[in-house]
KOLSE-339849 format. One line per 8 residues: number of its first residue (from 1); their letters; for each residue x, y, z of N, C-alpha, C, O. Coordinates in steps of 0.2 Angstrom, whole numbers. Layout:
NUM) a) X Y Z X Y Z X Y Z X Y Z | ...
//
This chain:
1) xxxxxxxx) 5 -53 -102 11 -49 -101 10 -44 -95 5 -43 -93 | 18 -42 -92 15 -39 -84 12 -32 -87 7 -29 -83 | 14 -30 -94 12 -21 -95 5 -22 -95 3 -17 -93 | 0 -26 -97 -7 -25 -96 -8 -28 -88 -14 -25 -86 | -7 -30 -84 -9 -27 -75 -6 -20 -77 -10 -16 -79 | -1 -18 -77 3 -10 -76 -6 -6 -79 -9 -1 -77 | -8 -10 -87 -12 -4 -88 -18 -4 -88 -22 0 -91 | -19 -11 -83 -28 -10 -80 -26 -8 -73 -32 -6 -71
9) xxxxxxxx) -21 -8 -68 -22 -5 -60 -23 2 -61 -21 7 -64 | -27 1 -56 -30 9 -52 -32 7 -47 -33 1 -45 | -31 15 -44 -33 14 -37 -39 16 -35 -42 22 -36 | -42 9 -32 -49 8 -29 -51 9 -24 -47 6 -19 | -56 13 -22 -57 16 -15 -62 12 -13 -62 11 -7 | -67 10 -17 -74 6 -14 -73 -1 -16 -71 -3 -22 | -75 -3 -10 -75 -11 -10 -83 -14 -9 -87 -10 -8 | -83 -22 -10 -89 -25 -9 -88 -27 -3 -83 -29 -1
17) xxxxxxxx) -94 -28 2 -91 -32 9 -89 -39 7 -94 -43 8 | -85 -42 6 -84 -49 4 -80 -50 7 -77 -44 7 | -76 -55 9 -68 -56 14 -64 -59 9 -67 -62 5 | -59 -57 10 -53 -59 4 -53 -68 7 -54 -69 13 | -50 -72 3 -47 -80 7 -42 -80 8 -38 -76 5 | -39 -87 12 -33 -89 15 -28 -88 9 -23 -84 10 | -30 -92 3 -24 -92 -2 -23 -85 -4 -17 -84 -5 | -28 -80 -5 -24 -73 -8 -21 -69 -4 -16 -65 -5
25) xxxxxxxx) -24 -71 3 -21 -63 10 -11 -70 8 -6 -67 8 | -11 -74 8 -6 -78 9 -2 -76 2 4 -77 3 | -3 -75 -5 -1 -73 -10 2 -65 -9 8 -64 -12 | -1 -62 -7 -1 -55 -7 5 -53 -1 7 -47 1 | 6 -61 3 10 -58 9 16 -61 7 20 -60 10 | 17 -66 1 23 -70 -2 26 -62 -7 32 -60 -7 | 19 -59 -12 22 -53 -15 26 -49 -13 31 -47 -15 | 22 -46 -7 29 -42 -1 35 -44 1 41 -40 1
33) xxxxxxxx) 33 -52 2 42 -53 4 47 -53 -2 52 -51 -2 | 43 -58 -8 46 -55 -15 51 -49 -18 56 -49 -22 | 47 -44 -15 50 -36 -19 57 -38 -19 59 -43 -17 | 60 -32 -22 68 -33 -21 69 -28 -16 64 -24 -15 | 74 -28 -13 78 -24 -9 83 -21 -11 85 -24 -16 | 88 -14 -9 92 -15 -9 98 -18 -4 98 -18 2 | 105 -22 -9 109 -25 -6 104 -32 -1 107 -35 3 | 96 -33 -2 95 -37 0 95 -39 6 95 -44 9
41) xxxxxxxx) 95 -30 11 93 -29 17 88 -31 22 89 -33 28 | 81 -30 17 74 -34 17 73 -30 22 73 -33 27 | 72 -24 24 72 -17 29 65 -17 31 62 -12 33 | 61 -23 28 53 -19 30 51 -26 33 53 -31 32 | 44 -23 38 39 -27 40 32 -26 39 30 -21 38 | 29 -31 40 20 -30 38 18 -34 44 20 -39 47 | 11 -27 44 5 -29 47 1 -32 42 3 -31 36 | -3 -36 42 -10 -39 37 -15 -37 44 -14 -39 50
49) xxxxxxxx) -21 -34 40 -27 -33 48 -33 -34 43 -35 -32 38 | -35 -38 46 -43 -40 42 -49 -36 48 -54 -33 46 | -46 -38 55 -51 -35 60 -54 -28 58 -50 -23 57 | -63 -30 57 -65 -22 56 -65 -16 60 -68 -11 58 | -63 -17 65 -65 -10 72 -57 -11 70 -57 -6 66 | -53 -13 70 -47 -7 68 -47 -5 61 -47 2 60 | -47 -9 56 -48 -4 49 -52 2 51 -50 7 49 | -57 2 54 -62 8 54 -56 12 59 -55 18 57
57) xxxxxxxx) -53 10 63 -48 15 68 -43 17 62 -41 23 61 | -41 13 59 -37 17 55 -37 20 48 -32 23 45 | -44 19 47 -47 26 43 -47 34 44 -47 39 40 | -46 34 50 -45 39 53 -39 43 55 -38 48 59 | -33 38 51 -28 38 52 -25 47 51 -20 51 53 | -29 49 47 -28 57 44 -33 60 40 -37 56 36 | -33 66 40 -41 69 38 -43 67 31 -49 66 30 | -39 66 25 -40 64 18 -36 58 16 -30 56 18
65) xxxxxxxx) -40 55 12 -37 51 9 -36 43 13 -33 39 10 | -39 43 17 -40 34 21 -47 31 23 -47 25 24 | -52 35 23 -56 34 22 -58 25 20 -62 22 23 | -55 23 14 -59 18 10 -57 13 14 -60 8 13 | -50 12 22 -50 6 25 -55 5 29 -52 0 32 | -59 5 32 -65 4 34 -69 1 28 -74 -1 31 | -69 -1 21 -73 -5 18 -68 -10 13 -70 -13 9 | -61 -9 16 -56 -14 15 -58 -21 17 -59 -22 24
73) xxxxxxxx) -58 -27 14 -56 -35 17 -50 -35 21 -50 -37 27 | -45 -31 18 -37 -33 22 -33 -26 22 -33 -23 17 | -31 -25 26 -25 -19 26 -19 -20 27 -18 -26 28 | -15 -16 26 -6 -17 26 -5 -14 29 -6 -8 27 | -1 -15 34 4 -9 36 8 -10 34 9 -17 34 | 13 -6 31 19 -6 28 26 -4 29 28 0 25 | 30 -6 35 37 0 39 43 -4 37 43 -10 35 | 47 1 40 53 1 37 59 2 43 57 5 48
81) xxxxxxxx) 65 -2 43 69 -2 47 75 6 42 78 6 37 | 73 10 47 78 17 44 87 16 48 92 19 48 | 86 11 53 93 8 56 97 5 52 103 6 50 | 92 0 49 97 -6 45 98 -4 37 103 -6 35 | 95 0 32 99 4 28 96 10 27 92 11 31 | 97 14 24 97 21 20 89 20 16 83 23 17 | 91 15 11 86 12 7 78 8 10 75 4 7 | 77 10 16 72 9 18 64 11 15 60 6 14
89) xxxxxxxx) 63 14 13 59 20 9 56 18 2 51 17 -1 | 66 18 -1 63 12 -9 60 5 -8 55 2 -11 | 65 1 0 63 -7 -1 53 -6 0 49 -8 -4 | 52 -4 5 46 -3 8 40 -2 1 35 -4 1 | 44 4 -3 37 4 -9 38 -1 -17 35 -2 -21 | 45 -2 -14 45 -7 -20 40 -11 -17 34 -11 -19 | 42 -16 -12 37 -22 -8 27 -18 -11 24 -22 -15 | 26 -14 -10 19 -12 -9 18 -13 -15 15 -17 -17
97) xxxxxxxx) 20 -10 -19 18 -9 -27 18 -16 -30 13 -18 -33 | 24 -20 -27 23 -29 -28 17 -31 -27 14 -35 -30 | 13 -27 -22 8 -32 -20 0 -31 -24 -4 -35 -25 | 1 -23 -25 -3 -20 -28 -4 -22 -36 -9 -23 -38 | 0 -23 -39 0 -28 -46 -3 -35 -44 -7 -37 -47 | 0 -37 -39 -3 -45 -38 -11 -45 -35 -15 -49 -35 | -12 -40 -32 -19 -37 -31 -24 -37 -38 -29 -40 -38 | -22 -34 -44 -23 -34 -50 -24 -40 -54 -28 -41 -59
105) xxxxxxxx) -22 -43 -52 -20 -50 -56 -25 -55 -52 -27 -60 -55 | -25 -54 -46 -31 -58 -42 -38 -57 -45 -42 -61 -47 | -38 -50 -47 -43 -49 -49 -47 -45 -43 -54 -45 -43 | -42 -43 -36 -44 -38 -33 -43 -30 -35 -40 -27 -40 | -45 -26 -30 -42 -18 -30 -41 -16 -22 -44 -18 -17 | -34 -10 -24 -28 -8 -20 -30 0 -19 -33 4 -22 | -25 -1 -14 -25 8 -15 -21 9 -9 -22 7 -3 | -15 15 -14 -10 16 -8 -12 20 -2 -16 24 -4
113) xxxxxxxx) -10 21 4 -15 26 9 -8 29 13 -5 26 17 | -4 35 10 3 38 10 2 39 19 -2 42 22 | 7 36 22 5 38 31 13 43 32 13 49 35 | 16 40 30 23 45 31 24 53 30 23 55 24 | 25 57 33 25 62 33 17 67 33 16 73 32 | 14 63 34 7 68 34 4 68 40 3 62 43 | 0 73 42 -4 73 48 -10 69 52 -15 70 50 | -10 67 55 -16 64 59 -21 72 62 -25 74 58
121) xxxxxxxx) -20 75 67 -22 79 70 -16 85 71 -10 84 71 | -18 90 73 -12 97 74 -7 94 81 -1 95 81 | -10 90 84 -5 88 90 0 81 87 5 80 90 | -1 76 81 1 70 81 1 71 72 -2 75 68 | 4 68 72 6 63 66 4 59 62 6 54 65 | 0 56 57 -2 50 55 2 42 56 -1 37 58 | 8 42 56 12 39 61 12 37 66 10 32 68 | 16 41 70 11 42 78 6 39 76 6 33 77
129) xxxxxxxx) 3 41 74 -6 37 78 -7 29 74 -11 25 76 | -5 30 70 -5 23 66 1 16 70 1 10 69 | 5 20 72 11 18 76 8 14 82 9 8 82 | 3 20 87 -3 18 93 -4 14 91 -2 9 94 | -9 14 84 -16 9 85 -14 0 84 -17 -4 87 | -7 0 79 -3 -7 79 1 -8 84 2 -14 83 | 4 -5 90 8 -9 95 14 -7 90 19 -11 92 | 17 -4 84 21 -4 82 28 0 85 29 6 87
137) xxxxxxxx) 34 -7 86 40 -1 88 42 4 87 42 6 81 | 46 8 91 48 15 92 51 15 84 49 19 80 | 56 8 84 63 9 78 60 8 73 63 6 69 | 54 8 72 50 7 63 46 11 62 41 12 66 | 48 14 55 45 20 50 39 17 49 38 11 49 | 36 19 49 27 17 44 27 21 39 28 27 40 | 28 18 32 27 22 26 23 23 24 22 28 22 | 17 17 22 10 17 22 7 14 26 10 12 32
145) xxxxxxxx) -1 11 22 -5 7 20 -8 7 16 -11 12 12 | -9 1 16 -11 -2 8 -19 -4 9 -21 -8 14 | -22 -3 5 -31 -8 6 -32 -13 1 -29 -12 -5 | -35 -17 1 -35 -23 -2 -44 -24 -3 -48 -21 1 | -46 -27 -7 -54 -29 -6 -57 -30 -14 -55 -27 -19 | -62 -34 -14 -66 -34 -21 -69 -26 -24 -71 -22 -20 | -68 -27 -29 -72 -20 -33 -78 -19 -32 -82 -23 -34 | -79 -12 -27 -87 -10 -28 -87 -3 -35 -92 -1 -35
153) xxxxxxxx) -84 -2 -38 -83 1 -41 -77 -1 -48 -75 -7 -49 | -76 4 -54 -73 1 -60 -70 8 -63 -73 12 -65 | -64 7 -64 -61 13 -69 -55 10 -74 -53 4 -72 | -54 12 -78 -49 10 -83 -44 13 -83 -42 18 -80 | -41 10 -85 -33 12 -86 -34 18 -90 -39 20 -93 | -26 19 -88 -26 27 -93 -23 25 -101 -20 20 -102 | -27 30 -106 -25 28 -112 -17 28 -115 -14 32 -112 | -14 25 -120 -7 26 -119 -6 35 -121 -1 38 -119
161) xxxxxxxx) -10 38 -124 -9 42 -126 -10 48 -123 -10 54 -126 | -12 48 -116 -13 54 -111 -9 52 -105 -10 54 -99 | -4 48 -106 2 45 -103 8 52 -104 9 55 -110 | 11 54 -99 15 59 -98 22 57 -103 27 56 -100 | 23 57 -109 29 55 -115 34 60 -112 40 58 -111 | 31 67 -112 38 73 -110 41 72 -106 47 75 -107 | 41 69 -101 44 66 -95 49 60 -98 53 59 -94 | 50 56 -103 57 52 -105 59 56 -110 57 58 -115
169) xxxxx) 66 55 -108 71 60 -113 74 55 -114 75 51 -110 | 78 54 -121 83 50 -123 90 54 -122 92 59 -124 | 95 48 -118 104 49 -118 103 54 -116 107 53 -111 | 100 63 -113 102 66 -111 95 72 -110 91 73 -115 | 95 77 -103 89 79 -104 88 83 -110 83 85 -112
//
């Protein structure tokens, strides 16, 4: 059932050096195009980068929290066309989350690397620079990046019962 991927995914920051194969980077890039959209806009584009001197550049995309592409098999860039609808934002992380379940189910691990709105350095943007290091166009957002790669590491899911319940309220808050 999908709720156990839902309740074995975590996000993995260490990987093994091992290269992902042709059939999974190719599965993982059918999941993206999968997601739903709204009105079926389909408002997003991917990079897939395996090359390790850019992962390593784009570790460095901002001071916390990117780190782990540099020991990524595959990375994702993840943009969004904010011309063609409104809903760029949702399409784009529905799309990632798809992939990340199907990450799961490979029997890889993922982990979102948040690039939108946060800084690279006081003069630039994570964006900006992630924007540079892909050739990516003016007209597209960069929402993330995603890391892709075998488990150097192992966490479990959360228990059902340290699961935030207070947050669903029934028919009215």
């Amino acid at each position: 059932m999908f709720i156990e991927l839902m309740r074995k995914r975590r996000s993995i920051r260490k990987y093994e050096e091992k290269p992902l194969n042709r059939e999974q980077i190719e599965l993982l890039a059918e999941a993206l195009l999968r997601a739903p959209s709204g009105k079926s806009k389909r408002s997003w584009q991917f990079i897939l980068i395996q090359d390790r001197e850019v992962l390593k550049q784009l570790a460095q995309a901002k001071p916390h929290g990117a780190a782990m592409l540099k020991g990524a098999a595959l990375a994702v860039a993840v943009l969004g066309d904010a011309k063609q609808t409104d809903t760029w934002i949702e399409d784009c992380s529905a799309a990632a989350i798809s992939a990340q379940y199907l990450a799961t189910d490979l029997g890889l691990a993922s982990c979102w690397v948040q690039i939108r709105g946060r800084e690279h350095d006081e003069q630039m943007d994570a964006a900006e620079y992630v924007r540079h290091e892909l050739g990516i166009p003016a007209e597209l957002e960069v929402l993330c990046l995603l890391s892709f790669g075998w488990p150097a590491e192992e966490k479990v899911g959360q228990p059902r019962e340290k699961l935030l319940w207070s947050a669903v309220h029934q028919e009215k808050f």
